[in-house]
Residue, then its C-alpha position, 0 to 999 in steps of 0.5 A: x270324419x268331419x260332421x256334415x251340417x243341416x245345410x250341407x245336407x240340404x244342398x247334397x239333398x237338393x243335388x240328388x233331387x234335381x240329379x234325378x229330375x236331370x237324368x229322367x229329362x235326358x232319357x225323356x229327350x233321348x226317346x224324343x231325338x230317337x223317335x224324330x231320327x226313326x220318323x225322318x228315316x222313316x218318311x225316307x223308306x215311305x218314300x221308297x216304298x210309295x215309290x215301288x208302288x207307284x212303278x209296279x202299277x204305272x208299269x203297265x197303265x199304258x196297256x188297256x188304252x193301247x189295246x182298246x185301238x187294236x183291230x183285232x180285238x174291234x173285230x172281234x167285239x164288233x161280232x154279235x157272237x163272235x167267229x172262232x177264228x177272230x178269237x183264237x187271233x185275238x187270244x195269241x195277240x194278247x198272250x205274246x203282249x202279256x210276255x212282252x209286258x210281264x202283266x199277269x193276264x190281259x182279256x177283252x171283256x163283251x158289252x154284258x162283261x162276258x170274257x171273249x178272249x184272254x192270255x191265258x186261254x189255254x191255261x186250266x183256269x181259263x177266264x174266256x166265257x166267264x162273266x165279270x160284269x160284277x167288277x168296278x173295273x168293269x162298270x167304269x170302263x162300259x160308262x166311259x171311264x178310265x179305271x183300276x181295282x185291286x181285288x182277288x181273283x175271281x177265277x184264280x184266286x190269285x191278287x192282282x191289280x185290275x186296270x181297264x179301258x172302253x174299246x169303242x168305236x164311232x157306233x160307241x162302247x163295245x167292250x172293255x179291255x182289262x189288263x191284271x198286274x200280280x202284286x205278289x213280287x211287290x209283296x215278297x220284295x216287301x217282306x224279304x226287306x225285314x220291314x213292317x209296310x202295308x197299304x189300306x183302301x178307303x175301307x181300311x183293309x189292309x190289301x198289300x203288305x209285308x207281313x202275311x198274318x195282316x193282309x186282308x184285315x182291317x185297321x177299323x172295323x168295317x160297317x155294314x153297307x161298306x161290307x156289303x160293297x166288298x162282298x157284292x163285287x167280290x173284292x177279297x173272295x172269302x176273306x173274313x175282314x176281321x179287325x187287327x188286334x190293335x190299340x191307338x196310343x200317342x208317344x212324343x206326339x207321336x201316333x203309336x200302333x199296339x199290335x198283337x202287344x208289340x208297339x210300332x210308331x206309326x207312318x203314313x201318307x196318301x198312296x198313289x190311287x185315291x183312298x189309298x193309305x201306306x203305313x210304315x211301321x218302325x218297333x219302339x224297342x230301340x227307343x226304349x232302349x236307347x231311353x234305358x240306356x240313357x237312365x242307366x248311365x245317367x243314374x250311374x253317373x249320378x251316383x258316381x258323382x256323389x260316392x266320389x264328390x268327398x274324394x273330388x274335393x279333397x282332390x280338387x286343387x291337385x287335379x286343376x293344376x294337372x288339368x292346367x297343366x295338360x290343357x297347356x300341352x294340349x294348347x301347343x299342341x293344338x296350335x301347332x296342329x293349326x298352324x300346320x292346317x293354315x300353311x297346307x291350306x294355303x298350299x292349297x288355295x294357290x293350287x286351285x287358283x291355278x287350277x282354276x285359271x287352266x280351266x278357265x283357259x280350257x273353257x274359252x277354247x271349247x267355247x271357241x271350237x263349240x261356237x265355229x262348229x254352230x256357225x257353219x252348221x247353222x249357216x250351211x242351210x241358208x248357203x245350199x239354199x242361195x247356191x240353188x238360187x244362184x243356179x236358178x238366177x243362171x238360167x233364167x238370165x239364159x232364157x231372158x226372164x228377169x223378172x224372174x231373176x229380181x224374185x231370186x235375188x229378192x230371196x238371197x237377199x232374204x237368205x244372207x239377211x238370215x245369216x247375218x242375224x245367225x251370226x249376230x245371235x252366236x255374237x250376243x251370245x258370246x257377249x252375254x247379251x240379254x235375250x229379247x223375245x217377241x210375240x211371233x206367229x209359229x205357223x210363220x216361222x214353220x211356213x219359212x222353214x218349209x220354203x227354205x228347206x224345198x230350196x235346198x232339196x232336189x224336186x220330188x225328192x221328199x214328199x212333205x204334207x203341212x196340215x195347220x189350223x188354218x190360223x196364227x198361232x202366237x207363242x213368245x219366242x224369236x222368229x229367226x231361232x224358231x227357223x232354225x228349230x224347224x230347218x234342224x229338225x226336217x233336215x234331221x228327218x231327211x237324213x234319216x231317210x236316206x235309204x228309203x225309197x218313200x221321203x215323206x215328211x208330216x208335219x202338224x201344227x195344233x192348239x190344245x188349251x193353253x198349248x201350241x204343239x207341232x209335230x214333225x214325223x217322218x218315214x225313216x227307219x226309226x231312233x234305235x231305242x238305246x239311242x233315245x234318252x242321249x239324242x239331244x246330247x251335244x255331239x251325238x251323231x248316228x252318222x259316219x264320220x264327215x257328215x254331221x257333228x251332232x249339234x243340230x237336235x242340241x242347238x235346237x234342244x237348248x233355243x226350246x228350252x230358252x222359250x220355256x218349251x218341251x221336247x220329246x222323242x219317239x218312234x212311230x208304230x210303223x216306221x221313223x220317228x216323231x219329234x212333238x214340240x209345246x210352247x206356251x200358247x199366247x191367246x191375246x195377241x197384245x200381250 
């Protein structure tokens, strides 16, 4: 065997080094690149989770507000002792509600914080005569205040979330409603995901988690005026606070948890509720052994390396003429793999022109069969109204008024004049044409609309009530299509009302801030529920064949979103349905 040389031995020496500096870099790099990964799913499965959260709590904020308006529960609060028969009534009420919902318990809560009435009434761990004026909850609510606490039961022991509302009426707050949402499903749907989550308050308790041995301990030790807090409004009942075995390490410019000696890298963002903190925590074990995996191949591929280097130069030569001699078949074969891509590429290319050109054809006649369907249902209002004045026109010419006859061929006039623009709008829609926008009065355009729909009814038909401020109210926008939003919508409502004995329209016009908001209710029958979420849809019609194709509320639907406004629909408590609009309302007329 040949001698090696000091200087050979120098670079083979100088090898090793820079070999091991390379492999230690890379499994370095690996815990780094696995760390970002974990962070990047970790952020997704925060998201998640704050998700679940936020729907577990928003389920059911609705409740204490809509409660505070009951009657019943009024009447109840209104007496100074209270009259069982008012309180047994007010017990079943919220007892079926707290079914309906799915909340824990719902409870009405005197002036002094006394429990007057509760779903549970019957249960043995009754909270009707207990007194919780020690609550947050409650002291927000009695001050005017919206509120929500998570906290231990007092009664039952049992955690929940507490949110809570003022009952008041013109004489003032008479009470508060609380309604109490059981974040135990939350918490089992947590842990039966294998997962480490758990949210902290603004003292750094530990309150919901997946994991059992932390809920209601701290990630910080508390200090005394903050324990003294918790312990006066009774929030976690006799649980000691202690302080999680924890350690703060930094790893990749990463916050680490050490918990009980197990390390997590740690996650965190602001909850749904001020104060709020949810952690996820994902085990460091598979960076670890992602960056062991990686210093083993690495160190075994080092020494492969220089057990095989003598070996590899002998055989050097040899194995790059194989090597060129494989590349070169591998070449052809690559090009002939590229040359197959590029011809079934084109194949390709020419199928989908020609697909696209059939879908193109397709597109014009839908667009052509879309827009005579918009003419004629746009059109048919204004022509029964010019039918009714011709009619009329009729008449007064039989008993000789012709001034009379001037004011109705004054309005056709107006009427045809409301045509020709609808068909000029589905002109320059068709040809593309920039929308123009004006500084138009939206009590103008509701006041046209109510003429030209009480044309088209029979007299006494349908009783509609427009209460206004009064005043303009400016929105960008077009007059004409505005028309035609409102003459969508109360023919929409008349229809809706057509086997009603009573046909009343409401409609309301206000300014809230920067908003103009119209409201148009009726006294229907009401939208079926399943119904609600495709009501704007094009062709969607509840009605028999023949008597409407279902583009009223879309057209309408679209020219509100062309004004940057909002839409929404819902059924009223007693009957029918209410349709509320918002535009952007415009304060300086100028503009």
């Amino acid at each position: 065997m040949p001698r090696i040389s000091w200087k050979t031995f120098f670079l083979w020496l100088s090898g090793l080094g820079v070999g091991i500096a390379v492999v230690y870099g890379a499994g370095y790099w690996v815990g780094v690149l696995t760390a970002r990964d974990l962070s990047l799913v970790g952020q997704e499965r925060l998201s998640l989770y704050q998700g679940t959260l936020r729907s577990a709590l928003e389920k059911h904020r609705y409740l204490p507000f809509v409660l505070s308006r009951d009657e019943g529960i009024k009447n109840l609060l209104s007496e100074d002792d209270g009259k069982e028969g008012v309180a047994t009534s007010v017990n079943r009420s919220l007892r079926a509600t707290n079914q309906k919902a799915e909340s824990d318990v719902l409870y009405v809560l005197n002036s002094e914080g006394t429990t007057l009435a509760a779903s549970n009434w019957l249960e043995e761990r009754s909270f009707v005569g207990h007194n919780y004026a020690f609550r947050p909850y409650y002291k927000d609510a009695i001050e005017g205040r919206e509120s929500g606490f998570f906290a231990v039961g007092a009664t039952t022991g049992v955690p929940g979330y507490f949110m809570s509302h003022a009952v008041q009426d013109k004489a003032g707050i008479k009470g508060v409603i609380v309604a109490k949402v059981d974040m135990r499903p939350l918490q089992e749907q947590w842990h039966n995901g294998g997962e480490h989550v758990f949210v902290t308050d603004n003292n750094g308790v530990i309150f919901l988690s997946s994991r059992d041995e932390w809920r209601y301990r701290t990630v910080l030790p508390i200090d005394e005026a903050a324990m003294a807090r918790i312990r006066s409004n009774r929030q976690f009942g006799g649980a000691d606070l202690m302080p999680l075995n924890l350690q703060l390490h930094t790893l990749f410019s990463r916050n680490v948890f050490e918990i009980d000696g197990q390390r997590y890298l740690s996650l965190e963002r602001g909850s749904v509720k001020p104060g709020w903190v949810m952690h996820f925590l994902i085990p460091l074990k598979l960076v670890q052994e992602k960056q062991q995996t990686a210093w083993v191949i690495g160190s075994v591929l080092l020494m492969s390396f220089f057990l095989g280097g003598l070996f590899l130069r002998e055989r050097r030569q040899k194995l790059r003429s194989a090597q060129r001699a494989r590349q070169a078949g591998r070449f052809q074969e690559i090009n002939k793999k590229l040359q197959l891509e590029i011809d079934e590429r084109k194949r390709t290319e020419m199928q989908l022109l020609k697909t696209q050109e059939d879908l193109v054809q397709t597109g014009k006649l839908a667009a052509l069969g879309q827009m005579s369907t918009a003419i004629a249902h746009e059109i048919n209002q204004p022509m029964a109204a010019i039918r009714t004045f011709v009619a009329s026109a009729r008449l007064l010419l039989a008993k000789g008024k012709k001034d009379s006859v001037k004011e109705s061929l004054t309005e056709i006039s107006s009427l045809t004049d409301r045509m020709s623009n609808i068909t000029g709008e589905l002109n320059s829609f068709a040809q593309k044409a920039p929308v123009e926008y004006d500084v138009v009065d939206l009590r103008e355009a509701l006041k046209n609309a109510i003429n030209l729909m009480e044309t088209v009814w029979k007299p006494d038909e349908i009783e509609l009530h427009f209460q206004d401020l009064g005043a303009p109210v400016f929105v960008k926008g077009d007059l004409i299509r505005l028309e035609q939003i409102f003459v969508n919508l109360f023919r929409n409502a008349a229809d809706a009302m057509g086997g009603q004995k009573e046909k009343k329209i409401f409609v309301c016009l206000r300014r809230i801030d920067q908003f103009a908001i119209v409201v148009v209710e009726d006294s229907g029958s009401g939208i079926d529920p399943k119904n609600l979420d495709q009501i704007f849809d094009p062709f969607f019609t509840t009605k028999e064949v023949g008597e409407g194709v279902g583009l009223g509320l879309s057209i309408s639907y679209g020219i509100i979103k062309d004004f940057s406004g909002n839409i929404r629909v819902e059924n009223t408590t007693k009957s029918g349905a209410r349709f509320v609009i918002e535009f952007t309302a415009i304060l300086n007329r100028d503009v």
